[in-house]
FIVOFI-751165 format. One line per 8 residues: their letters; for each residue x, y, z of N, C-alpha, C. Coordinates in steps of 0.02 Angstrom, whole numbers. Each point is the difference from the previous one (the first is absolute). Example, Ala and Ser with C-alpha at 12.3 -4.5 7.8 and 13.67 -1.06 7.14 Angstrom:
residues 2
as	660,-284,390,-45,59,0,45,60,0  -18,53,-36,42,59,3,-39,55,37
This chain:
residues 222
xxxxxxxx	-1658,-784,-901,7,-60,-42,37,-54,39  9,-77,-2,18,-43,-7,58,-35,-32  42,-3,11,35,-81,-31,12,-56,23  -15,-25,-48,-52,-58,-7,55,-59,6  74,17,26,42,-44,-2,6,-2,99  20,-65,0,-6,-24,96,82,-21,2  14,27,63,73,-34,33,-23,-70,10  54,-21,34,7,-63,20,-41,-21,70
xxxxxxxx	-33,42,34,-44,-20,37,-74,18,-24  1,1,-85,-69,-12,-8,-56,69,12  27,63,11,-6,74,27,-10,26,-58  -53,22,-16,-1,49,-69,50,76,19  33,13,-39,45,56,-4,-69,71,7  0,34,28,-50,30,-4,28,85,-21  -50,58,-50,21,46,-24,38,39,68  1,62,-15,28,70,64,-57,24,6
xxxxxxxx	-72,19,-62,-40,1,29,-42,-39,49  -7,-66,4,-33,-48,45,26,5,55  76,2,22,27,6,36,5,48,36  -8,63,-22,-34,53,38,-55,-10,31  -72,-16,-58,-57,-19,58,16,-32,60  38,-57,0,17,-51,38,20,34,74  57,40,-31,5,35,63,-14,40,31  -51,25,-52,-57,69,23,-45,-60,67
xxxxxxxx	-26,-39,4,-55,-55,24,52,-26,61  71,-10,8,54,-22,32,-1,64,52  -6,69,-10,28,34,45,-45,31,33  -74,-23,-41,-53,22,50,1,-41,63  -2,-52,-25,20,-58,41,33,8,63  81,9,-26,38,11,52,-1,63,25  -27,61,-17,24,63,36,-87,11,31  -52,-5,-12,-55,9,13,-26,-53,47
xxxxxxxx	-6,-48,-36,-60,-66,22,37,-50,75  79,20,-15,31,-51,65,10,60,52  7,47,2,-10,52,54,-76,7,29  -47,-15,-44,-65,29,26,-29,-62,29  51,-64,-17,-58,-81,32,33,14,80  80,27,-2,23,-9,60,-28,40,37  -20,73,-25,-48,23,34,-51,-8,43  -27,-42,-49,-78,-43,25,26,-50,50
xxxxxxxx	40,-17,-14,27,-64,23,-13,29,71  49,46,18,18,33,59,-57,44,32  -44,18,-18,-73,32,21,-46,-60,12  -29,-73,-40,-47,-22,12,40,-59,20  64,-6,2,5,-65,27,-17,-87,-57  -6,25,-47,-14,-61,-50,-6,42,-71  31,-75,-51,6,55,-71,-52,-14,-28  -34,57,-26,-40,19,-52,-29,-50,-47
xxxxxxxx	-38,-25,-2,-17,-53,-49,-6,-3,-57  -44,74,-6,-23,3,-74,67,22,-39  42,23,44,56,31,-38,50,-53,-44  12,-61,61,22,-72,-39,-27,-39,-56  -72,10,-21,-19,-5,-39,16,42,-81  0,56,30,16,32,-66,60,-3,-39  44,7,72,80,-23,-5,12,-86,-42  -59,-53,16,10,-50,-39,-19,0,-49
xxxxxxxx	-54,28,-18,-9,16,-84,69,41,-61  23,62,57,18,25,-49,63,-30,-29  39,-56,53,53,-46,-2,-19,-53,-55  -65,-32,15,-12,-50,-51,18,32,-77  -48,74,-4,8,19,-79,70,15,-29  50,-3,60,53,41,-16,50,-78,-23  -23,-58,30,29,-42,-4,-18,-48,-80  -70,31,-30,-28,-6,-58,56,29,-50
xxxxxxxx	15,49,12,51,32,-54,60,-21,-27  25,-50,53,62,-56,-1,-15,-37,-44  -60,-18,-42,-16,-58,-33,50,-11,-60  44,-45,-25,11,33,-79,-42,2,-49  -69,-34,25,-39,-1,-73,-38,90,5  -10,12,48,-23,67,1,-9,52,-37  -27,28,-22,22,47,-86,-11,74,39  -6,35,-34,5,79,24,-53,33,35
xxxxxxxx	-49,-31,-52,-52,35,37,-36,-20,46  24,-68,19,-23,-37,58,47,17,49  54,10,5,60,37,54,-29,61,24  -16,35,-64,-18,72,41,-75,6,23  -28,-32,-2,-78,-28,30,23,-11,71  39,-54,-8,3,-50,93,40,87,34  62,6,-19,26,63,38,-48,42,25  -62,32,-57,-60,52,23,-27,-17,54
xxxxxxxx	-25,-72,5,-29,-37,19,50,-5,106  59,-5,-31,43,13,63,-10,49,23  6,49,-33,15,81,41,-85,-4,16  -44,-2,-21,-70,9,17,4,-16,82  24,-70,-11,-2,-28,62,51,30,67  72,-2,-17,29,47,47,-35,65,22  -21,23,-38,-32,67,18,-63,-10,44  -39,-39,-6,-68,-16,41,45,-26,61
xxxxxxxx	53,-18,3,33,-33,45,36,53,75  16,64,-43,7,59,21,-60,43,29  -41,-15,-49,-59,38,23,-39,-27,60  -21,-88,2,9,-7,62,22,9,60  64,0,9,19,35,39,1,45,37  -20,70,-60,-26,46,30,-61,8,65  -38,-69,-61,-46,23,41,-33,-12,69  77,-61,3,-24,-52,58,33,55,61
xxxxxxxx	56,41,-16,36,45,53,-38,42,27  -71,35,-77,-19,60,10,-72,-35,53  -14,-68,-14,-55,-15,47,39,-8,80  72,1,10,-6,-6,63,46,46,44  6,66,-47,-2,80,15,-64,14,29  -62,-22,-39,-58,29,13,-36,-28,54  7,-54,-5,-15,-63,79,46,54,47  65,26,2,40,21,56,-39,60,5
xxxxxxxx	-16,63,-40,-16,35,14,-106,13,40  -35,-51,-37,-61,-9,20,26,-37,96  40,-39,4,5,-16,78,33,61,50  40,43,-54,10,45,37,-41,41,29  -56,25,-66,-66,64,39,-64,-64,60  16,-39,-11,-31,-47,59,15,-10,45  70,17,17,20,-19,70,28,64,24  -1,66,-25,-16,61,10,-66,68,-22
xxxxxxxx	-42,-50,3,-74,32,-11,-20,34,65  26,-21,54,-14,39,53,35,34,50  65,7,-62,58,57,38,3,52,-52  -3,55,51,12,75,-38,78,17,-19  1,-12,-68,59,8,-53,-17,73,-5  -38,34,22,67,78,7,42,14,40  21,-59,33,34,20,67,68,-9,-23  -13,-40,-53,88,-54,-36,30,81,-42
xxxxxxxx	68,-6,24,34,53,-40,-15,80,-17  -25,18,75,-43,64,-25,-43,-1,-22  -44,-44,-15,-48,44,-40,13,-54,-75  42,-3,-23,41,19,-78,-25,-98,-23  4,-18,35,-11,-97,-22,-60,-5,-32  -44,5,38,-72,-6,-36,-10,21,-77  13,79,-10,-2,26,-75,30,-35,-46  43,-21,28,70,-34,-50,-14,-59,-23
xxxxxxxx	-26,-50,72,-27,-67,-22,-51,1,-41  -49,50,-10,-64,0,-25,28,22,-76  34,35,-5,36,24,-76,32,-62,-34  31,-25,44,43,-78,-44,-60,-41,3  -51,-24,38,-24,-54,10,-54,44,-78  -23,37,4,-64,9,-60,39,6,-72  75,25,1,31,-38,-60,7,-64,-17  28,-34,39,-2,-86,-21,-63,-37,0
xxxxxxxx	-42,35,12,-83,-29,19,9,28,-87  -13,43,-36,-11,30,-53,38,-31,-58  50,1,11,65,-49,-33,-19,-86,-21  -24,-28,46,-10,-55,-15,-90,-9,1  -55,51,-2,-49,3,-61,23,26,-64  43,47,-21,21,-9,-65,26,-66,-23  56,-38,25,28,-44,-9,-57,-61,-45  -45,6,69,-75,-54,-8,-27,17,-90
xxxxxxxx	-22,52,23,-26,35,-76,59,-21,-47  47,37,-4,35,-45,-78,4,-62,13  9,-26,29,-3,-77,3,-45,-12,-30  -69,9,4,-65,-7,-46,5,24,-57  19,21,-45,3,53,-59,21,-85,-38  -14,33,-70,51,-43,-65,45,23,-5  36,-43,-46,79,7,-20,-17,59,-61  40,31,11,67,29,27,-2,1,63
xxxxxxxx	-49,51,25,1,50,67,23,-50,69  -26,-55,-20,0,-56,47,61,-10,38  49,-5,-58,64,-30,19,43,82,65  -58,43,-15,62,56,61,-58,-13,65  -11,-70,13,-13,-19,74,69,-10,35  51,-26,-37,75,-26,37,8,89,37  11,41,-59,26,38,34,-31,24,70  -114,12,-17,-6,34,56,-14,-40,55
xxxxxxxx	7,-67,-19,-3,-38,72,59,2,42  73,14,-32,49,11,29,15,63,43  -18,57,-38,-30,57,48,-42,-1,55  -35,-28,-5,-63,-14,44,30,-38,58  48,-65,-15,31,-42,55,69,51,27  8,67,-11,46,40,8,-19,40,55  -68,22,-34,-23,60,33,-15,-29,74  -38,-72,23,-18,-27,46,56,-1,38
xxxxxxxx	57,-20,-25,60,-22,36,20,58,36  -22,41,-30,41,78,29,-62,7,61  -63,-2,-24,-44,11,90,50,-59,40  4,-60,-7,17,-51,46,75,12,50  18,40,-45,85,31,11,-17,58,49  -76,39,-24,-8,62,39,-3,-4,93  -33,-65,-22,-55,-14,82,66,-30,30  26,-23,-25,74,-36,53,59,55,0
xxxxxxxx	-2,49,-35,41,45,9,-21,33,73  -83,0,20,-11,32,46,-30,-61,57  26,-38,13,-27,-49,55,7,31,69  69,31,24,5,14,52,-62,56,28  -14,53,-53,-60,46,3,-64,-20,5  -18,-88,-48,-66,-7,-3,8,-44,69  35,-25,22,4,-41,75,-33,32,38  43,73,11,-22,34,62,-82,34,8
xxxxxxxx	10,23,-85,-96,13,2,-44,-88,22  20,-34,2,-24,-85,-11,-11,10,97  63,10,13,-16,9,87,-42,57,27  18,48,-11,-37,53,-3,-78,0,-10  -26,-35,-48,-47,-24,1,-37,-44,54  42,-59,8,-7,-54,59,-14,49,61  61,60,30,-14,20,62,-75,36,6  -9,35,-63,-78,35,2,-49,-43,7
xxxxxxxx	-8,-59,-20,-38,-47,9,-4,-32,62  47,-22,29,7,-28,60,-19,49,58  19,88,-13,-34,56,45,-76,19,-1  -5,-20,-60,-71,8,-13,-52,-53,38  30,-54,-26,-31,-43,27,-1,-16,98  56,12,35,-13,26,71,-54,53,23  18,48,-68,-39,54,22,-94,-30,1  -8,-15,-47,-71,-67,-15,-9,-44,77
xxxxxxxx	52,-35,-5,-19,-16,80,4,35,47  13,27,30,-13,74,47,-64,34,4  -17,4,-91,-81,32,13,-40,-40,10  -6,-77,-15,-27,-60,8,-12,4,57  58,-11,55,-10,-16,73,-35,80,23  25,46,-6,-34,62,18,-78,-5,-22  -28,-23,-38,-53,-4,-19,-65,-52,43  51,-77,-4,-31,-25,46,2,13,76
xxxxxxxx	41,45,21,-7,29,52,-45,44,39  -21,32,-78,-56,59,36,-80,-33,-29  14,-59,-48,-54,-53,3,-18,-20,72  41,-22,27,-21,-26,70,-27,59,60  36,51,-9,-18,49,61,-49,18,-15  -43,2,-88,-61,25,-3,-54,-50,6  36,-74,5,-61,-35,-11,-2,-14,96  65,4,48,-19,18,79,-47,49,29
xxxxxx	25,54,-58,-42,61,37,-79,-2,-36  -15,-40,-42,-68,-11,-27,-39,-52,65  50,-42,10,-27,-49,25,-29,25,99  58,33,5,-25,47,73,-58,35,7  -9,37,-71,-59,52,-4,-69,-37,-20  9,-75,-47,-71,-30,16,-23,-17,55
């Protein structure tokens, strides 16, 4: 509820329930949404766009509620109307981190597509990466799927997109836990290639070698 009486700066006095919402929408805010922009911030180098957007909506509605003519059920409309928005604001987020987990991890099997990862850690890297990487691959097609669903079901996208931007984080954590291992398979690789490839030239020149002695000794015997 409301009372409907204003201080002296014109501020509707607002209930303990409103005021809870208020700060339910306040601490997503501050404990969720300003950790995860700096996040972004700090991974892509520029903030999030769509996220400022949502963040300005849900400020405008929240700034609706200040009105004194405002009545109740228009307060608790704009607030819904807030948290709707903080929350898409969150959920963005997610998803902008979980797209560039997945960008990290897709550049990763590309720029080791042609080094043998059983060599990293015994043996033991490969299984492991393939176990985290087909969870968060799985994680965020569920995520996708409720996201599509109606409300109700809809609204537990926050949670599994947050899982999903979890599960990724943990491959991304995996592969740098083991850099010094995937390096050396990375060289390791390079030296086989580079032996191989001598070895290629060697049979090359050996080849055109006994090209010529057969096309001398052809040429003697016509």
């Amino acid at each position: 509820m409301i009372n409907k009486e204003s201080n002296n700066l014109g501020i509707t006095q607002l209930s303990t329930d409103i005021l809870e919402k208020l700060s339910n929408i306040f601490n997503e805010y501050n404990n969720k949404i300003l950790p995860l922009v700096a996040a972004i911030e700090t991974l892509t180098g520029k903030f999030p766009g769509p996220v400022l957007n949502e963040i300005r909506a849900c400020f405008s509605h929240i700034a609706r509620c200040f009105s004194s003519k405002i009545d109740d059920n228009a307060l608790k409309n704009e607030l819904k109307k807030a948290y709707d928005h903080i929350t898409r604001a969150t959920l963005d987020c997610h998803k902008i981190m979980l797209i560039y987990y997945q960008d990290e991890v897709k550049d990763f099997k590309q720029q080791y597509k042609d080094v043998n990862l059983t060599l990293v850690d015994d043996g033991k890297f490969l299984p492991e990466f393939t176990i985290l990487n087909d969870k968060a691959r799985l994680k965020t097609i569920e995520a996708k799927s409720i996201e599509n669903k109606s409300f109700p079901e809809k609204e537990g996208a926050y949670t599994a997109y947050e899982e999903a931007l979890v599960s990724y984080y943990d491959v991304s954590n995996f592969i740098k836990k083991h850099n010094v291992g995937l390096a050396n398979a990375k060289q390791h690789a390079k030296n086989r290639t580079k032996e191989e490839n001598i070895r290629n030239w060697k049979f090359a020149i050996i080849g055109a070698i006994i090209s010529a002695i057969i096309s001398i000794v052809i040429g003697f015997l016509v």
